[in-house]
C-alpha positions as CSV (number, residue, x, y, z in Angstrom):
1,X,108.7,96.0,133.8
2,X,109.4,92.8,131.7
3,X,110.4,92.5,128.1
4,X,109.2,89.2,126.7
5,X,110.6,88.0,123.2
6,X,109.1,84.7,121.9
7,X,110.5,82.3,119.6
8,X,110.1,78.9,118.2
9,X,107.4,79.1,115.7
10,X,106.9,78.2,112.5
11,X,104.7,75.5,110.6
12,X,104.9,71.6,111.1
13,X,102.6,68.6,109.9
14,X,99.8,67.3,112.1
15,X,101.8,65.0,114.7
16,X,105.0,66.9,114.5
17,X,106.4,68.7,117.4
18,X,107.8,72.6,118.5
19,X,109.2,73.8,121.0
20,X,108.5,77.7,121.9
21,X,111.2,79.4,124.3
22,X,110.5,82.9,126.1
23,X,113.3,85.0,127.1
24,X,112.5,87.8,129.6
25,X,115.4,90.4,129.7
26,X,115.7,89.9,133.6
27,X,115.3,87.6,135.7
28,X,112.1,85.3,136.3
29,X,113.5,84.0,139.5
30,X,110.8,86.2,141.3
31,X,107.8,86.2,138.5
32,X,104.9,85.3,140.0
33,X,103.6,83.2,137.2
34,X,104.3,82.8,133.5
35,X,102.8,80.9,130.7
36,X,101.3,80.7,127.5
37,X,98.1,82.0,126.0
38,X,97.1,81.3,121.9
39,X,94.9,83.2,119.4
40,X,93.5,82.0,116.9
41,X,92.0,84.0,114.0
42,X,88.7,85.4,114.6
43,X,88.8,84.1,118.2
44,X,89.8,85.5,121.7
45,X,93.5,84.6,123.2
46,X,92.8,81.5,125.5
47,X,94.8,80.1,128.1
48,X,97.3,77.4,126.9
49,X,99.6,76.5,130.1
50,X,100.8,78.6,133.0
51,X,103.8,77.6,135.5
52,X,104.3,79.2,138.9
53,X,107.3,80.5,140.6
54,X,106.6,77.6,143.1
55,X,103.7,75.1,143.0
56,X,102.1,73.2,140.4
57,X,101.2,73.9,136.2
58,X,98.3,73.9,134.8
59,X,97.3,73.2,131.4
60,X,93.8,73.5,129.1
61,X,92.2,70.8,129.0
62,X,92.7,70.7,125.1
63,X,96.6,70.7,125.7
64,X,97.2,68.4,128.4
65,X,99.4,65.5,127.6
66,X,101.0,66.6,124.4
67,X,102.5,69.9,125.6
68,X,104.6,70.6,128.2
69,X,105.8,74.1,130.0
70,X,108.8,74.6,131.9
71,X,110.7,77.5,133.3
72,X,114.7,77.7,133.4
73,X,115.5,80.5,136.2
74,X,119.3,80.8,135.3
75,X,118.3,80.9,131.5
76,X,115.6,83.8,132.2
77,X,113.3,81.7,129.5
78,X,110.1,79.8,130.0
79,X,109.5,76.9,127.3
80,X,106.6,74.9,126.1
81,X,107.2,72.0,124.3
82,X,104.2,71.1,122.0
83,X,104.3,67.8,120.6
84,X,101.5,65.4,118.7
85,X,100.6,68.8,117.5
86,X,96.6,69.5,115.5
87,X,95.5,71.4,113.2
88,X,93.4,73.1,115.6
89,X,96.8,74.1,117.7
90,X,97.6,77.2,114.5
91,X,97.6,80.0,116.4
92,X,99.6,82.9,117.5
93,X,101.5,82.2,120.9
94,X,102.1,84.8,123.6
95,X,104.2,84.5,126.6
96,X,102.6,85.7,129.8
97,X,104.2,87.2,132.9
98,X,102.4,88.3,135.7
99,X,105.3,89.5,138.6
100,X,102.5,89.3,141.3
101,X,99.1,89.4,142.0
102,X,99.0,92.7,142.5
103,X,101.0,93.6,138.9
104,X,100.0,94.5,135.7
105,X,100.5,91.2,133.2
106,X,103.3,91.7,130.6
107,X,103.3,90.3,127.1
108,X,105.4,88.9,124.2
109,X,104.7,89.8,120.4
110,X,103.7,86.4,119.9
111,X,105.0,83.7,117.3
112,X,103.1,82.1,114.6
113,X,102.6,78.2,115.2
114,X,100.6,76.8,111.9
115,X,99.9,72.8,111.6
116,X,98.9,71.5,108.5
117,X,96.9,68.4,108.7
């Protein structure tokens, strides 16, 4: 099983930046793949950015070059950095881990993000 507690939210003007940490209460060393997904109100939980044990990330299309997702092993936390942020970015964040491809996906609470333009 894995625990995932977000933080990092919080509300920012258009063109500001956040960073969102996810700490997993053991370690990630071995986690398949973990990442970000968003919701929106009214709308499904979409993809944001995903970054494998080993291997490349990848990002939406709507994301690439202003956010940025990185996993520290000997912190346990996966990060994404958000910067030139839009309006359209205000959504709840959840952290992802999948452990393999074979494993159920694990999830964080989530943590507001809101950008006023």
């Amino acid at each position: 099983q894995v625990q995932l507690v977000e933080s990092g939210g919080g509300s920012v003007q258009a063109g500001g930046s956040l960073r969102l940490s996810c700490a997993s209460a053991r370690s990630i060393c071995t986690i398949n793949v973990m990442g970000w997904y968003r919701q929106a109100p009214g709308k499904q939980r979409d993809l944001v950015a995903t970054i494998p044990s080993a291997g490349s990330t990848n990002y939406a299309d709507s994301v690439k070059g202003r956010f940025t997702i990185s996993r520290d092993n000997a912190k346990k936390t996966v990060y994404l950095q958000m910067n030139s942020l839009k309006s359209e970015d205000t959504a709840v964040y959840y952290c992802y881990a999948r452990p393999s491809i074979v494993s159920s996906a694990y999830w964080g609470q989530g943590t507001q993000v809101t950008v006023s333009s």
